[in-house]
C-alpha positions in Angstrom: 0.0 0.0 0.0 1.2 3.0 -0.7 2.0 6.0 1.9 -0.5 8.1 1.1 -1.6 9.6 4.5 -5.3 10.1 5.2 -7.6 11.8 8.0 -9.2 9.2 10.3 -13.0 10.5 9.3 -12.3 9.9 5.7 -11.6 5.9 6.8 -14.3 5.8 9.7 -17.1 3.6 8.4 -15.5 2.1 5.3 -16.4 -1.4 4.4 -13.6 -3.7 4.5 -13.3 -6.5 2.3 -11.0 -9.2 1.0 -9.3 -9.1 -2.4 -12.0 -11.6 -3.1 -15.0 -9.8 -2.5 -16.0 -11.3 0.8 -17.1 -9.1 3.3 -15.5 -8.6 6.7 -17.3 -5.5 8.7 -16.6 -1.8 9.2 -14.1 0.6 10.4 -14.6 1.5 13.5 -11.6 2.8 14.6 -7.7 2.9 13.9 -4.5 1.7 16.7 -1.3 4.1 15.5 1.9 4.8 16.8 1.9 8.3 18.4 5.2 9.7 17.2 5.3 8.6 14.0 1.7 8.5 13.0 2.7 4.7 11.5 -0.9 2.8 11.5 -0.5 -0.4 13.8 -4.4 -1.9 13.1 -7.5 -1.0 11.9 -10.8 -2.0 14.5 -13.7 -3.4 12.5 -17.0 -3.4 14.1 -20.1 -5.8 13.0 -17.5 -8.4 11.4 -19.5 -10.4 9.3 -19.8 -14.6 10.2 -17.0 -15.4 7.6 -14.7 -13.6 10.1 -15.0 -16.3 12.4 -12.5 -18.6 9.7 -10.5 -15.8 9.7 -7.2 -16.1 12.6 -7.7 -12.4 14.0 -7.6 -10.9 17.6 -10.6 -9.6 19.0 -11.3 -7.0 21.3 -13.7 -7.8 24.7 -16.9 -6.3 22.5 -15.9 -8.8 19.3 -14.3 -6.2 17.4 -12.0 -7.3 14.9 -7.9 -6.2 14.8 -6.9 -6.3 11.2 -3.0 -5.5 10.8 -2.1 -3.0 8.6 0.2 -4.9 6.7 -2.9 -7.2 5.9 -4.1 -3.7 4.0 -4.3 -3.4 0.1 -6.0 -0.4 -1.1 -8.3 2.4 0.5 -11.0 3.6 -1.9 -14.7 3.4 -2.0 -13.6 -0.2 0.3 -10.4 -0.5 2.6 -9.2 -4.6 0.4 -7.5 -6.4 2.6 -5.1 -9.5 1.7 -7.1 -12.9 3.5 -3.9 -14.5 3.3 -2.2 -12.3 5.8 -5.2 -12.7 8.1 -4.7 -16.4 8.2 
């Protein structure tokens, strides 16, 4: 992905889904690193029941952690790569 930086309220609520079409849930919120601004995870919120074949931390209300590195693209969709959230 490229470095492209963007404010958090353009990324709130964005659908996430895999390369492959398959949807995950929605952005709820975003872990960075203070200093540097580097994004650690993104927090999706309603994850859908495919999640649950998915290998992904979850927060104590069932929100997803998807890694950033896991990130593709961030358009009209945030694409995520399944095969580095397995």
């Amino acid at each position: 992905m490229s470095e492209e930086k963007r404010p958090l309220k353009e990324i709130l609520g964005k659908m996430v889904v895999t390369k492959e079409g398959k949807r995950l849930g929605t952005i709820n919120d975003i872990t960075f690193e203070t200093r540097s601004g580097e994004l650690i995870q993104i927090v999706i919120k309603n994850p859908t029941s495919y999640t649950q074949n998915l290998n992904l931390e979850r927060t104590s209300v069932g929100e997803l952690l998807v890694p950033h590195n896991s990130i593709m693209a961030i358009g009209d969709f945030v694409v995520v790569s399944e095969e580095d959230l397995m």
